[in-house]
C-alpha positions as CSV (number, residue, x, y, z in Angstrom):
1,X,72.7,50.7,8.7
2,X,69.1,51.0,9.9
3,X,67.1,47.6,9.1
4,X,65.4,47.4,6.1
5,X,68.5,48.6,4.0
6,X,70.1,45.9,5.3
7,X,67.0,43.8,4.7
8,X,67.6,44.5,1.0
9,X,70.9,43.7,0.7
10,X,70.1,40.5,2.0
11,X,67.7,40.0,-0.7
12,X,69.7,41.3,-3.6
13,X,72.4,39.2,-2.6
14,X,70.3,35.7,-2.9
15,X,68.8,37.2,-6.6
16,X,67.3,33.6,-7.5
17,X,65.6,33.1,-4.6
18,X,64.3,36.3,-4.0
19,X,63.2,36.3,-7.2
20,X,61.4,33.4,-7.4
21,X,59.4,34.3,-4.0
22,X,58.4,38.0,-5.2
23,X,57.1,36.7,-8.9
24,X,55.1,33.9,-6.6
25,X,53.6,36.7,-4.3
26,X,53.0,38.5,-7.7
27,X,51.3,35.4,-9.5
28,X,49.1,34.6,-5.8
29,X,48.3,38.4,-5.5
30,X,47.2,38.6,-8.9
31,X,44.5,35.4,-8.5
32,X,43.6,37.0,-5.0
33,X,42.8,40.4,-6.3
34,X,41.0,39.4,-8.9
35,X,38.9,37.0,-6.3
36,X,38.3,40.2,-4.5
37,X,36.8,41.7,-7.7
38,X,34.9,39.1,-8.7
39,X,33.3,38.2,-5.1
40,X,30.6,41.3,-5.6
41,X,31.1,42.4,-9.3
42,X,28.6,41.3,-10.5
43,X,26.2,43.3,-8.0
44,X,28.1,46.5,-7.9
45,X,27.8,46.0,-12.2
46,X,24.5,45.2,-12.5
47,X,23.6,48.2,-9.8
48,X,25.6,50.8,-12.2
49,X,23.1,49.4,-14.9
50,X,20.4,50.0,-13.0
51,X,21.0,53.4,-12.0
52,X,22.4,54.4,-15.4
53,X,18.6,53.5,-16.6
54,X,17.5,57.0,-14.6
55,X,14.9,54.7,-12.9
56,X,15.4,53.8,-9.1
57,X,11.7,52.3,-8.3
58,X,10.2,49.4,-9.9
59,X,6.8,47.8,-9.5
60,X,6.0,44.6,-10.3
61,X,2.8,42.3,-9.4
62,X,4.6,40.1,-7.8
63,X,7.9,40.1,-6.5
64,X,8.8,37.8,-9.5
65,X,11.3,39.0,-12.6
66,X,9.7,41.1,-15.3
67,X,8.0,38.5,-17.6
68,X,7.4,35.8,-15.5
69,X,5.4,37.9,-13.1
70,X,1.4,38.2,-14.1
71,X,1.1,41.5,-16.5
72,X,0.0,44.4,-14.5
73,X,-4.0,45.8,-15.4
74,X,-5.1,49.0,-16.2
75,X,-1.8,50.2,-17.1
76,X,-2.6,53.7,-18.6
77,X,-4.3,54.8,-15.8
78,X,-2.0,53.0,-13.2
79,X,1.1,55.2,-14.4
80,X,-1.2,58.2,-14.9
81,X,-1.8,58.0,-11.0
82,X,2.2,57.7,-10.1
83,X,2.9,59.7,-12.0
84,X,0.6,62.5,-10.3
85,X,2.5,62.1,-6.7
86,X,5.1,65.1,-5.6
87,X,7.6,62.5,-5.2
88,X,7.8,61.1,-8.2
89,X,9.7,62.5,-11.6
90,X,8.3,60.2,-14.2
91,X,6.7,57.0,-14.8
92,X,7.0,54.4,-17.6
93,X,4.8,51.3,-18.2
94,X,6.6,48.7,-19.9
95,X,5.3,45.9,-22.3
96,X,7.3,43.0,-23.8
97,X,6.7,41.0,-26.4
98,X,8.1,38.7,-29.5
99,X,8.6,39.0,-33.1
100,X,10.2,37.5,-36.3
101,X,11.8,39.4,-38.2
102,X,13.4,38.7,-41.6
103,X,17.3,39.2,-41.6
104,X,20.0,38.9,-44.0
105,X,20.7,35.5,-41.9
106,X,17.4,34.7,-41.9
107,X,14.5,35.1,-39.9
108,X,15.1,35.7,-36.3
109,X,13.4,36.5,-33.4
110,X,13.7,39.9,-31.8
111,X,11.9,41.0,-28.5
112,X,9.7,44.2,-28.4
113,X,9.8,47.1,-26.0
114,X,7.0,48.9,-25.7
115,X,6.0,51.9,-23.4
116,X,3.5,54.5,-22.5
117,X,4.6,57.3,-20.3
118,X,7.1,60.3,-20.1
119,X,10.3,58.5,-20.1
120,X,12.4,55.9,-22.2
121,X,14.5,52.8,-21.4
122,X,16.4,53.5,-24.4
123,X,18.9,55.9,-25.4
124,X,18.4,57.0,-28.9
125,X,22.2,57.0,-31.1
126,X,20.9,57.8,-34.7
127,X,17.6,59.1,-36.1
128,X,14.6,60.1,-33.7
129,X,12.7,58.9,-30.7
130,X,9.8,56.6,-31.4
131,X,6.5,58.8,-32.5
132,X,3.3,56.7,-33.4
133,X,3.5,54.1,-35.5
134,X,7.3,54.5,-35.4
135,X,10.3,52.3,-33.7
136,X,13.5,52.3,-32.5
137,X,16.2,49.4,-33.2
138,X,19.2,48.3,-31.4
139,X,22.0,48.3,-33.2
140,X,22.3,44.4,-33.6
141,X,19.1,44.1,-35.1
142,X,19.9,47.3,-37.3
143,X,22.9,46.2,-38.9
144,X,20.6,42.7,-38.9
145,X,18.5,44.0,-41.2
146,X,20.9,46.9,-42.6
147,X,18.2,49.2,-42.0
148,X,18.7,53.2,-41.3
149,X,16.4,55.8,-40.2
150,X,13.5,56.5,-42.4
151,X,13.5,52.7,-44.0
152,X,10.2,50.3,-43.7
153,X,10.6,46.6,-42.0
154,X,8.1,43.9,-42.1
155,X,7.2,42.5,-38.5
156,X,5.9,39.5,-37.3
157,X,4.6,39.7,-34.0
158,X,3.6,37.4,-31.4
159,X,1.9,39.2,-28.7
160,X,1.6,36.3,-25.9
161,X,2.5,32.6,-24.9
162,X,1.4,30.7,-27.0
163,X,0.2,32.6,-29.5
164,X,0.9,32.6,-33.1
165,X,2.8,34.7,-34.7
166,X,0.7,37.4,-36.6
167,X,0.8,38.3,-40.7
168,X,3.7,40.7,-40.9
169,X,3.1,44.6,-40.6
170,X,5.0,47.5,-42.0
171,X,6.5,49.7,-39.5
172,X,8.6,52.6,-40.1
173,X,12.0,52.8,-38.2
174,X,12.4,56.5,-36.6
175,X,15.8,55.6,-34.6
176,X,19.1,53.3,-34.1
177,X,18.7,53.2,-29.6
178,X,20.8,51.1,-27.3
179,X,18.7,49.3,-24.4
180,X,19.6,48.8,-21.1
181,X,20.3,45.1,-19.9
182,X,20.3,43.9,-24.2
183,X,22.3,41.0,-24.5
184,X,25.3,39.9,-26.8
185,X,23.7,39.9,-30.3
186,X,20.1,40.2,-29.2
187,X,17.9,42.0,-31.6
188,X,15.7,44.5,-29.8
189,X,13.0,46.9,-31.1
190,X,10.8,49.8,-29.2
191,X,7.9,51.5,-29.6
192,X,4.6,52.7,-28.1
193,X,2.2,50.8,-26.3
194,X,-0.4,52.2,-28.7
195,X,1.8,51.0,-31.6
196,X,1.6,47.4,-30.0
197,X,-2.0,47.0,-29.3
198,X,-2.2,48.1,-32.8
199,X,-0.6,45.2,-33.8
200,X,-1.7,43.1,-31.2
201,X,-5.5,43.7,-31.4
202,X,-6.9,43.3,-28.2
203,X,-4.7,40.4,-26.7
204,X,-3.3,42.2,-23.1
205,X,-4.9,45.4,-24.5
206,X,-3.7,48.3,-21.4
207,X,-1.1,46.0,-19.7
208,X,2.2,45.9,-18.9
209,X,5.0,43.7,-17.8
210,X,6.6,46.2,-15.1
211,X,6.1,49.8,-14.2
212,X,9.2,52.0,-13.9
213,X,9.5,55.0,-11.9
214,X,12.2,58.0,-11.3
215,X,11.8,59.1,-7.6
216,X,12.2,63.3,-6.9
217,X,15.0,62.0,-4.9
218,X,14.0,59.1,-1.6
219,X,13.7,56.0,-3.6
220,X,12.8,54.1,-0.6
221,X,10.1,57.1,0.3
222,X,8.7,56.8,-3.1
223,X,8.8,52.8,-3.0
224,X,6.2,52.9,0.3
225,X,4.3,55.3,-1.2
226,X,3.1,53.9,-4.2
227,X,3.2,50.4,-2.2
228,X,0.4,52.4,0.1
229,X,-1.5,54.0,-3.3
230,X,-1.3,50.7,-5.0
231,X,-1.7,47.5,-1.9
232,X,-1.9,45.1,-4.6
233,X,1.5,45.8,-6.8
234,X,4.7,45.6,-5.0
235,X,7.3,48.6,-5.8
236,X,11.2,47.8,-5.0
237,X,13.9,50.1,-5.0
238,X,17.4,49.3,-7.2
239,X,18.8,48.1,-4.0
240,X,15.8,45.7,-2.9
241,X,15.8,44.4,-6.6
242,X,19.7,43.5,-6.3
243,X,18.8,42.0,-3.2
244,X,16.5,39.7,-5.2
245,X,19.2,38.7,-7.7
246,X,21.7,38.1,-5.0
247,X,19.5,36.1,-3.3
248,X,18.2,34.5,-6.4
249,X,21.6,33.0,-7.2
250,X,24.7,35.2,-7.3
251,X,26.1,34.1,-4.0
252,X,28.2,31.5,-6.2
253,X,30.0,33.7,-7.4
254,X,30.8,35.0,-3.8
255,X,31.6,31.9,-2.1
256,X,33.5,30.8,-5.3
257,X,35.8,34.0,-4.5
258,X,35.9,33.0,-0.7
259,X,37.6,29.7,-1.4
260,X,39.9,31.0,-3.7
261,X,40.9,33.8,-1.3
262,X,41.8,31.4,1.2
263,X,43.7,28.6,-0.8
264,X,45.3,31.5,-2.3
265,X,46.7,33.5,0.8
266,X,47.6,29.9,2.3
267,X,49.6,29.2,-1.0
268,X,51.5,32.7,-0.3
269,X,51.8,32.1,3.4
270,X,53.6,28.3,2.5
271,X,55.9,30.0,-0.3
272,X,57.0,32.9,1.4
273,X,57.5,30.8,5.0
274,X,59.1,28.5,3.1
275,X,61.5,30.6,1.5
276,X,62.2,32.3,3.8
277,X,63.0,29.3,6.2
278,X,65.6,28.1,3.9
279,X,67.5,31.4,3.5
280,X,67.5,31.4,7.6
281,X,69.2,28.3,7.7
282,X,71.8,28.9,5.2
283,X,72.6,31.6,7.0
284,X,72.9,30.6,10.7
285,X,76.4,31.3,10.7
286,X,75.9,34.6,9.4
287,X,73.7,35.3,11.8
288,X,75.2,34.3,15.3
289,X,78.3,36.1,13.7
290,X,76.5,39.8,13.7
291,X,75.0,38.7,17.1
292,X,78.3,38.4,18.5
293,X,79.4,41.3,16.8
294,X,76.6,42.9,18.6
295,X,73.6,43.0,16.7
296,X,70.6,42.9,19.5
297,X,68.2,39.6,19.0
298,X,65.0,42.9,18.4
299,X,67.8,43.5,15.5
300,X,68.3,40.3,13.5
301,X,64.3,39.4,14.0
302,X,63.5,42.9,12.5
303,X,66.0,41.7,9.8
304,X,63.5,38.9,9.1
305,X,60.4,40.3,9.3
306,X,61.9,43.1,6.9
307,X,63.0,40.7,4.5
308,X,59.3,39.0,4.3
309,X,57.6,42.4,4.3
310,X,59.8,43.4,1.1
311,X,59.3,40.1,-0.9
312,X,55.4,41.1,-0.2
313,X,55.6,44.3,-0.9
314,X,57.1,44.3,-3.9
315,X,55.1,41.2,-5.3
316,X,51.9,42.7,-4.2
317,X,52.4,45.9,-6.0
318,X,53.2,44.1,-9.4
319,X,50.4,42.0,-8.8
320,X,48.0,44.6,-9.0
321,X,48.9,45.4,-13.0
322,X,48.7,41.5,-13.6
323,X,45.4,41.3,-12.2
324,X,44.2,43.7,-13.8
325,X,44.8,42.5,-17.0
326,X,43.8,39.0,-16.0
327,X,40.3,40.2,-14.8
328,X,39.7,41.4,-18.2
329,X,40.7,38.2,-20.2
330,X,38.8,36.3,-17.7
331,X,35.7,39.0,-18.1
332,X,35.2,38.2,-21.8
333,X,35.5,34.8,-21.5
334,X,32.6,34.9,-18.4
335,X,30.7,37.1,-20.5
336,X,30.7,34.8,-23.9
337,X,27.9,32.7,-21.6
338,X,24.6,33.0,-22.4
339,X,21.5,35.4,-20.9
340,X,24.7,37.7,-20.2
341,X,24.2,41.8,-20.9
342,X,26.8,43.2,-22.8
343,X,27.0,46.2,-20.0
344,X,27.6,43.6,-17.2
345,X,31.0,42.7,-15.4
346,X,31.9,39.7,-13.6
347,X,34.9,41.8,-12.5
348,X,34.6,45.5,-11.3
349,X,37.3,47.6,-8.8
350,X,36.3,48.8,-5.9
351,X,38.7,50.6,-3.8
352,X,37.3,48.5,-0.6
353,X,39.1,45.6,-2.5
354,X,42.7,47.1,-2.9
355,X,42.1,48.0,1.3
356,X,41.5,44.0,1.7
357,X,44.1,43.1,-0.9
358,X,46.6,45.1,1.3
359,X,45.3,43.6,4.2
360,X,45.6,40.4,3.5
361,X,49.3,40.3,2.1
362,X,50.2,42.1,5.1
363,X,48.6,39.6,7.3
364,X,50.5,36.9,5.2
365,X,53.8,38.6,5.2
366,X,53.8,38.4,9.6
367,X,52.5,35.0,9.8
368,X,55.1,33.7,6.6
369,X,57.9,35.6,8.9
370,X,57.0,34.0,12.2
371,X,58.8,30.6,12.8
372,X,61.7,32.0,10.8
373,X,61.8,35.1,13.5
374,X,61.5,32.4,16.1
375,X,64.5,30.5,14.4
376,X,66.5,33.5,15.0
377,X,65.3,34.5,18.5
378,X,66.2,31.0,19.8
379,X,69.2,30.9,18.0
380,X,72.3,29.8,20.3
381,X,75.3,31.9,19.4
382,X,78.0,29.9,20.4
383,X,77.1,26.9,19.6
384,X,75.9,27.7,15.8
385,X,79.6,29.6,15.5
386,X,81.2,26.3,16.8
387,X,79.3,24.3,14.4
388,X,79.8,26.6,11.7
389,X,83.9,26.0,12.0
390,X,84.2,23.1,12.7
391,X,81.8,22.2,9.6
């Protein structure tokens, strides 16, 4: 019988104890896999987000967030000249600003979107795109306000900090959109940068919060170029921007993930060594008895290492459905904190972090299996079958 049939029916033989250490390898494998997924989910999310916007350059003032950054001048004519490069697709400037709107709860406030150029944010659902005058709602502030296509809302806006809100104005709504990045029940509205200074009057008449720019395909190309057309903006690509963020505060979440890793392969490492160590014992006997029947030490070590690599095996797979279905729990309850998108994942798979999941429970199977194997290798045949009579 070649070794790891035999390694099985040394397993199946002790059921409660093999048992117990494949539903721990499960239980551990789960938590580690899901530590795996969780050390860079966030990035890898948030970067689907920002390439799902069709936008890959963005250009700031400063290198600050959108909205905290000082409002870029001369907006019109700003985009106008991006927009005229060979290397770029389209350009959109980008305005925000605050309103009050009346809802069946109440007022609330709800945050305006609005653009000039030849692309959108926003991904209109029902209705039309925005034309002057016009605007789109998300789908919050929609059912908000039970409003449909065609129907008239009254607006308050506030166009800056600090400054009172305005009397309300009619505006039309052309569309139901979704927005990029909206939060969980944040109310969001767009419309035309016209439509806003409209409103507005001549408070941070031509500006814009952020520029937004599709490259013809080198993002990073594009990035120094209008960086070189425009020395006193600063254009980052998708990757540069999640640079920022990571930087900015989402290593937390990846040293977080680091110490669980390792408490959590040390936990598997004690549990299967552990278990393992007892069976060995029990089974001395057993064990200098095939010896002397001839079974080679290579043999009855292989036996052990087998027996380690099955209880691994066989927990790691089922740990894989278990974490998955702990990652999502654990995702909604991450996500029910504030400031969070309702696009963004703490936990996303990656197939890099199966390849270290494996890696890591095959790592932990050797080093569980090694001072048993060493039990066995130094194991004195006639003098454990001696004992084990006379006991």
């Amino acid at each position: 019988m070649t070794v790891l049939p035999f390694a099985w029916r040394s397993l199946v033989r002790q059921p409660a104890r093999s048992t117990l250490g494949i539903l721990g390898v499960a239980a551990v494998g789960a938590l580690l896999f899901d530590m795996l997924l969780l050390s860079n989910g966030l990035i890898v999310s948030m970067g689907d987000l920002l390439n799902r916007t069709g936008f890959d350059v963005r250009v700031t003032t400063t290198a600050d967030l959108p909205r905290t950054a000082p409002p870029v001048e001369n907006a019109r004519a700003t985009v106008a000249a991006i927009a005229a490069r060979p290397d770029v697709r389209s350009a959109l400037a980008i305005r925000f600003a605050d309103a009050i709107v009346g809802t069946t709860e109440g007022d609330r406030t709800a945050t305006f979107q609005a653009v000039h150029g030849n692309a959108r944010p926003w991904s209109v659902v029902e209705g039309q795109d925005i034309d002057e005058g016009g605007i789109v709602l998300n789908g919050s502030l929609a059912e908000a306000l039970q409003a449909q296509p065609g129907d008239r809302i009254a607006v308050g806006p506030s166009c800056g900090s600090g400054v009172q809100v305005l009397p309300d104005v009619q505006l039309r709504v052309a569309g139901i959109a979704s927005f990029p990045f909206e939060l969980t029940g944040e109310h969001s509205m767009g419309t035309s940068l016209t439509t806003l200074e409209e409103i507005c009057g001549p408070d941070g008449a031509d500006t814009a919060d952020m520029l937004m720019v599709t490259s013809a395909g080198d993002a990073a190309g594009t990035a120094d170029a209008i960086q070189r057309l425009l020395p006193d903006l600063r254009a980052a690509t998708n990757e540069e921007m999640l640079g920022r963020v990571q930087r900015g505060g989402f290593t937390y979440f990846q040293q977080i993930s680091t110490v669980l890793t390792t408490v959590t392969v040390a936990f598997a490492w004690l549990l299967i060594a552990v278990l393992l160590t007892v069976s060995v014992n029990q089974r001395l006997g057993e064990i200098a008895a095939l010896r002397a029947l001839g079974f080679s030490r290579a043999r009855v070590v292989a036996d052990i290492f087998c027996e380690s690599a099955l209880i691994v095996g066989i927990g790691g797979l089922l740990s894989l459905p278990i974490g998955l279905a702990l990652a999502e729990g654990l995702d909604r309850i991450l996500k029910q904190m504030p400031n969070i998108p309702v696009d963004l994942h703490f936990f996303v798979f990656q197939p890099g972090a199966l390849v270290v999941h494996a890696a890591l429970l095959a790592v932990t199977a050797v080093l569980a299996a090694l001072y048993p194997m060493r039990i066995v290798a130094r194991l004195p045949i006639a003098a454990t079958l001696r004992e084990e009579v006379v006991s």
